[in-house]
N, C-alpha and C positions, 0 to 999 in steps of 0.2 A: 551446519548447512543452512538452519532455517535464516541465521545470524547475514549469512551472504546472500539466503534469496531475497530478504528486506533489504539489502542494499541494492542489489538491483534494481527490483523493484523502483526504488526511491529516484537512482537514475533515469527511470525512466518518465520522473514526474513532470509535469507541467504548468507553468504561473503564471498569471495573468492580475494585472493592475485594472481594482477595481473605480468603476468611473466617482463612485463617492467614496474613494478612498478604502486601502488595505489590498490584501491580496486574496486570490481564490487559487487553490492547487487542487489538482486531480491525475489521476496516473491510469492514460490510457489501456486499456484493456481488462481494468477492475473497476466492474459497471461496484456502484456506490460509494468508493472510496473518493474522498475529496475534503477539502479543509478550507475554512477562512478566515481571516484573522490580519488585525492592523498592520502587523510588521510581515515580511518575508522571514524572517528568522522564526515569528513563532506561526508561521504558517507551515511553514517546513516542518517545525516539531510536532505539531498537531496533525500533520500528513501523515507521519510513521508513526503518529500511535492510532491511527485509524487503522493503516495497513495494514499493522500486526494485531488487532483487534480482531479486524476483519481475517486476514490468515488463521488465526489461532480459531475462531467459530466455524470458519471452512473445515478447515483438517479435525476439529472435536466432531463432526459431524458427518465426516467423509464423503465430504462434497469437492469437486475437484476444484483445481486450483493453473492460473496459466502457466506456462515453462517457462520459467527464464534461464537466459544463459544454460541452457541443458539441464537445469534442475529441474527435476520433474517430482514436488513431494507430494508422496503418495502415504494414504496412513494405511497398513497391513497388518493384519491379524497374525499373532503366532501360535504356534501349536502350544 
């Protein structure tokens, strides 16, 4: 599940060409997630490892996180 909500997520990113050259990515609705870097390819890759950076420090701390695509992860405690 976590594996498809990163791909969502990543869908949901967006690039922008920087005026002195390289790219900026950031993925609406996850305030500090965002990446830059020369190429779009390794902007892209530096995007999801931010994502999931950021994801994994969210959920270790059970801080909520947005719904995509009806996944809604929630971390819960078990008996």
């Amino acid at each position: 599940m976590v594996t498809k909500y990163l791909r969502a997520a990543m869908r949901g990113a967006k690039y922008e060409l920087l005026e002195e050259g390289g790219y900026y990515g950031s993925i609406p609705g996850f305030d500090g997630v965002w990446a830059d870097a020369a190429s779009l390819e390794d902007c892209r890759d530096e995007l999801e490892e931010v994502i999931e950076e950021w994801l994994l420090f969210r959920l270790s701390r059970q801080l909520p996180v947005p719904i995509l695509d009806g996944m809604d992860l929630v971390v819960r405690e078990v008996a």
